[in-house]
N, C-alpha and C positions, 0 to 999 in steps of 0.2 A: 477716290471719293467722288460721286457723282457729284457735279455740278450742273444748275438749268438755272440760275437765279444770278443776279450781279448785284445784290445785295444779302447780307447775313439777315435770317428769316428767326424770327421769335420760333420755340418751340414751338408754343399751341396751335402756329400756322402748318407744322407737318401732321400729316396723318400716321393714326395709332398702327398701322402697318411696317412703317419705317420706322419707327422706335423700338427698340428692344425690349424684350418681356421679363422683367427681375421680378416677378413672379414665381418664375422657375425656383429661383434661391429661398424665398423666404416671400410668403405670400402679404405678411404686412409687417407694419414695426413692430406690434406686440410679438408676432412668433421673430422676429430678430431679436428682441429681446431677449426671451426663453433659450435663444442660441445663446447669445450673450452672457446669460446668467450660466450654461451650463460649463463654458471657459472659464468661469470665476469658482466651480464648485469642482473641474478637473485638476483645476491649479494647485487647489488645496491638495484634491486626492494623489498628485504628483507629488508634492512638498513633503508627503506623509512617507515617502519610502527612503527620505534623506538618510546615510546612513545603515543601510541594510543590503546593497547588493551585494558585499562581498560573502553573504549568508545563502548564496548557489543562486541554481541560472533562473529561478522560480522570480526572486523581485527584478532581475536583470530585465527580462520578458514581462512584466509586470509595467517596469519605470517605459518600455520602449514599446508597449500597446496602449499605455495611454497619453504617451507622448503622440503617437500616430491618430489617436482617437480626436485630442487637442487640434493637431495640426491639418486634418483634413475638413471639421468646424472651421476654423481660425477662415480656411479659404470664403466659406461663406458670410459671417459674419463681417469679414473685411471687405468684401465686394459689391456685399448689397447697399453699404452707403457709399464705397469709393464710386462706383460705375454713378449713383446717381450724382454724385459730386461733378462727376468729370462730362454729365449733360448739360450743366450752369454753374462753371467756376466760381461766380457770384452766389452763389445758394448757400448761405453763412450759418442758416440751419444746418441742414445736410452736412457742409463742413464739422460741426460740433460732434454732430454721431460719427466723422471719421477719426476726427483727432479723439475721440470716449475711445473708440479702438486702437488707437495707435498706443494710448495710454493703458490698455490691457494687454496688447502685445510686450511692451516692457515690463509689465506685473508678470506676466510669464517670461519674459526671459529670465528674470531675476532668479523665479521659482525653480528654473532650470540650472540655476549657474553650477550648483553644487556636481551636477551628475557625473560630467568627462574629469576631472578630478578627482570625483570617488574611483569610477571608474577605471584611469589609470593606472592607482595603486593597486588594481588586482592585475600578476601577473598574465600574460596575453597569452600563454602556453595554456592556463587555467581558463581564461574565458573560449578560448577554441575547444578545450575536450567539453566545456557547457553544450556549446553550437552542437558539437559532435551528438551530444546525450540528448539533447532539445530540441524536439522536432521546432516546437515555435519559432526557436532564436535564427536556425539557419536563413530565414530572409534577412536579419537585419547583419549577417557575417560580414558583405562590404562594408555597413555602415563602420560594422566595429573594427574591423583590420585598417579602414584607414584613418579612424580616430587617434588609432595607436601611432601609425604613419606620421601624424602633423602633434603628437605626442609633446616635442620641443616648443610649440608655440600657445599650446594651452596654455592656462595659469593657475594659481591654485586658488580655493574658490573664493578669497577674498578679490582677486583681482580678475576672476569673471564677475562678479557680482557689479566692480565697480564699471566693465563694461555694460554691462547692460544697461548698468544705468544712463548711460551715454548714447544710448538710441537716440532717443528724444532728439538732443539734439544733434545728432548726427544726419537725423532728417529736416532741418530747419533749411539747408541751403536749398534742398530740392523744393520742398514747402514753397520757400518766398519766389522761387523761379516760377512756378505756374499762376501763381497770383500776381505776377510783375507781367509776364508773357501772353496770359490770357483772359485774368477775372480785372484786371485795371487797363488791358491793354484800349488804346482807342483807336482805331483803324480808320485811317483816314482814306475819302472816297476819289476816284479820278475820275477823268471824261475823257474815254476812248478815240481814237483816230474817227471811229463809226458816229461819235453822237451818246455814246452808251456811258451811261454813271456806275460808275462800281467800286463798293465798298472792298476795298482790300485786306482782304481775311489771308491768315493763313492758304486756306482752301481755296479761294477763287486767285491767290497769286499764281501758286501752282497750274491753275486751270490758263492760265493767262501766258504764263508759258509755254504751256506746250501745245496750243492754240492760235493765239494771235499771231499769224506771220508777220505782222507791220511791226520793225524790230523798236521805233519810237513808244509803242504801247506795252511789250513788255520792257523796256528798260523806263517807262514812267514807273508801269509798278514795282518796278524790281527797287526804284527808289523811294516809293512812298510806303512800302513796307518795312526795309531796313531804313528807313527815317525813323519810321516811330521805335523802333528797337537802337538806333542810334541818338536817341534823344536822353536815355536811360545807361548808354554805354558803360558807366562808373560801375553802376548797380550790379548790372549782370558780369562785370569785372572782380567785384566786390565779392558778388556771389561762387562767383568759378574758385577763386582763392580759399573758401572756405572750405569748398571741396576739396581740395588739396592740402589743406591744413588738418582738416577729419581724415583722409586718408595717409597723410604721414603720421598723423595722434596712433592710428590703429595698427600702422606697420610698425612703429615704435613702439607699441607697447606691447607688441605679441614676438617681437623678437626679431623681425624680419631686418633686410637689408637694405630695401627699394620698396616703395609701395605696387613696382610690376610686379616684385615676387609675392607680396602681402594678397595681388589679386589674383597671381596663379596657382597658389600651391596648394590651394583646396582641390583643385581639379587635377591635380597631378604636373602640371604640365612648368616644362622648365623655362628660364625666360629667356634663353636661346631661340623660341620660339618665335615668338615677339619681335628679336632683333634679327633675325633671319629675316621673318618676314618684312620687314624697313628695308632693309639691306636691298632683297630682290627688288623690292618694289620701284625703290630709287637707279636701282640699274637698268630697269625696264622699262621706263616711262617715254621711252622717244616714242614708240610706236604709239602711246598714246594719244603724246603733244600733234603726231601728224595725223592724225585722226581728227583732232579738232582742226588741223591748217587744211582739211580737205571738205569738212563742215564747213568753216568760213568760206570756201572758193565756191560751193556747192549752192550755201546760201546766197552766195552775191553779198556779203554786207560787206560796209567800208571796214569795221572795225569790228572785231571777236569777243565776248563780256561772257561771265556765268550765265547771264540772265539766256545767250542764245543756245545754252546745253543740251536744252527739253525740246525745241522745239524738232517735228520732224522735219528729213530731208525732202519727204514726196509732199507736194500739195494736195492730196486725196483728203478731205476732213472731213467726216461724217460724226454727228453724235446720236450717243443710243441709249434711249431711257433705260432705267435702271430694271424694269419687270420686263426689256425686253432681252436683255441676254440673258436671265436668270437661267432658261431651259439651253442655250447654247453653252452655257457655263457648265452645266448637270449634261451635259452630251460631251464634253469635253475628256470628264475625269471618266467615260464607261471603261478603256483599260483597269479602272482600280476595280471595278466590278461593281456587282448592282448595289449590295448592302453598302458599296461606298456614297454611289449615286443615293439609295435610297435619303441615307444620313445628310445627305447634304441637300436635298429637295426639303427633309426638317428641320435644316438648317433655317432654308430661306423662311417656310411657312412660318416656322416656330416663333418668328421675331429674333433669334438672335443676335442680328446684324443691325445698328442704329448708323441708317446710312445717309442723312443728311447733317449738312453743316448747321449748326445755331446759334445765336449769339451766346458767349459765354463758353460755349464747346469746347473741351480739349482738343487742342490741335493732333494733327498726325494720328497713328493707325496703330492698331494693337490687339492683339486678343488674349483676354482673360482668361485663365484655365481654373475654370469654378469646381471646385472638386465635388462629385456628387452631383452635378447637373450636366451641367455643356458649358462648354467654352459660348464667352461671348466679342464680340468684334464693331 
């Protein structure tokens, strides 16, 4: 994240360059609306085939194109109010249009719950000669062989219905953690070794890291920001358990035996994996630890802390406004070739990138994959 400021800047102080253009998605809230209304009238036309796929592969294809039709909407309508939520975690409007969303992504889970149930009951020899007979179906065959695969941990549709209902609050733990972390946080300001006042964001801690060689000025910030997150420590203790309690609720109720397997066996993958990798890792680690013992001797400091991880070993520190590497950047990627380059010069032009800090801002980095637009970042 580019930083040039040592204090968090109100948005209307950045220019409409650096902000990203949700335009792209839905040019206002009435056409979010009319998106929104058309989730509510496909839910229905889903709800409508309950009960009829075992009648050939005509409603099978039928239930699993407007499920597709649903689910690549869903990405718009959910984005157009999350991305503007997540420019002013305080923006308690904005919040409402995401939580109206959140509360019709569970109107559709519900609508769905019946499907892999009905589904299952038709034998899997019978839906493969469908695929075979159906041009349509042949994309969604992964979908459906490995439905059949996790077959044991479905439920029947009383007992998906009652998950879905449990969304809601399955997303509460996350919910209260951005509003504790970012839309209440108050970030208190330090005075640099230089003279210099700075609000310790997220964003300028990091910047302060891997920056500041005076190891006194990053380990002030390093404490005045895990101050303010160590003032709350109950809470986001609080928090974390809950996660843990939603993710034992859903290993428990789908059959599993650990919530590692409840999170890997969608994806095929066994949880030998997982412990493999612990395994090695913890075998490994010397050469790490002397990596940092050759960092500390490098650095000259009396004493080694997280806070001295970032910074570099060579004293060279140059900084580079954000429009001036854009074209070093687009010269970078020319191996992936021009239409990649091209793509990513409208990346920059486009807006897609919201690349300064503000107060309120979601911390940290991420890019939305907007289905039917561009990814934004």
């Amino acid at each position: 994240m580019p930083v040039d400021a040592v204090r968090s800047r109100n948005r209307e102080e950045i220019a409409e360059q650096y902000k990203w253009n949700l335009n792209d998605i839905f040019p206002t809230w009435e056409s979010w609306e009319e998106g929104y209304k058309r989730i509510e009238t496909g839910i229905e036309r889903y709800s409508a085939l309950k009960g009829t796929l075992a009648s050939g592969p005509g409603r099978l294809l039928e239930a699993y194109q407007i499920s597709d039709e649903l689910g690549q909407l869903a990405y718009r309508v959910w984005y157009y109010p999350s991305l503007q939520y997540d420019e002013d975690q305080r923006d308690n409007a904005v919040n409402a249009k995401r939580q109206q969303v959140q509360i019709l992504f569970a109107r559709l889970a519900q609508a769905q719950c019946w499907f892999n149930p009905e589904l299952l009951q038709i034998p899997l020899e019978t839906v493969r000669a469908w695929i075979a007979s159906t041009e349509g179906l042949t994309v969604y065959r992964f979908a459906i062989e490995d439905l059949y695969r996790q077959q044991e941990h479905v439920l029947d549709e009383a007992g998906e219905r009652l998950m879905s209902l449990s969304s809601r609050l399955a997303s509460t733990p996350n919910e209260a953690y951005w509003s504790l972390s970012t839309a209440d946080a108050k970030f208190p300001t330090i005075t640099l070794s230089t003279g210099e006042e700075v609000t310790v964001s997220y964003g300028q801690y990091r910047a302060i890291l891997a920056t500041r060689r005076e190891q006194a000025d990053r380990e002030k910030a390093f404490r005045a920001l895990y101050g303010t997150y160590q003032s709350t420590v109950n809470t986001y203790a609080t928090l974390y358990n809950g996660v843990c309690q939603r993710d034992w609720f859903h290993a428990r109720a789908r059959g599993y035996t650990s919530t590692l397997e409840a999170a890997l066996h969608g994806d095929n993958i066994p949880t030998s994996v997982v412990e493999t990798l612990i395994e090695t890792t913890r075998a490994g680690v010397e050469p790490l630890r002397r990596y940092h013992r050759l960092r500390r001797q490098t650095l000259g400091v009396p004493s080694y802390h997280v806070f001295d991880f970032a910074i570099p070993l060579v004293t060279y520190d140059k900084k580079y406004a954000y429009d001036e590497v854009l074209d070093w950047i687009t010269e970078a990627v020319a191996p992936l070739g021009k239409e990649y380059q091209a793509r990513m010069r409208e990346g920059f032009a486009g807006r897609w990138i919201d690349v300064y800090e503000n107060e309120g801002k979601r911390s940290g980095a991420y890019s939305a994959p907007v289905y039917g637009t561009h990814p934004y970042m």
